[in-house]
Phi, psi and omega in degrees: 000138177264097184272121202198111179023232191283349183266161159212149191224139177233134216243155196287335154317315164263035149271339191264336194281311187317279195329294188323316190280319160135043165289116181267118179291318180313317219269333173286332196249022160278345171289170185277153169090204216270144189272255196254104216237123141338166181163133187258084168336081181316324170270350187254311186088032189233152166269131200232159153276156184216157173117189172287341172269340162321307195284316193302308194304314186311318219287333171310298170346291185306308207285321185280348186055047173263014189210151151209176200236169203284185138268339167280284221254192182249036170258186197231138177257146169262151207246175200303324168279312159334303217270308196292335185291000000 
């Protein structure tokens, strides 16, 4: 997926890099609310995902143990297998 201001493009690389990590797209875009949507990091000046598919990707991440969160705060480290995927 291609986040570029207010559009999202979804690009057939990223549709083959989801599948390889095990993102099922079909079955994210059958939930209820917005499969994917942009939204502009305001401190950054950037565009980031927002949506269901955001939550799927984190929550793989997390489930692959390729991110683990902090526990005083709300940030995140990417850990040793993150780096290598």
């Amino acid at each position: 997926m291609i986040v570029h201001q207010e559009q999202l493009t979804s690009a057939e690389s990223g549709r083959t890099f989801s599948q390889e990590l095990g993102l099922d797209l079909t079955a994210i875009q059958r939930q209820p609310g917005i499969f994917a949507k942009p939204y502009l990091d305001w401190t950054e000046r950037s565009f980031h995902l927002a949506s269901n598919l955001r939550k799927s990707f984190f929550q793989l991440c997390l489930e692959k143990s390729y991110l683990t969160r902090s526990v005083s705060h709300r940030s995140v480290t990417v850990t040793e297998a993150g780096y290598k995927q």
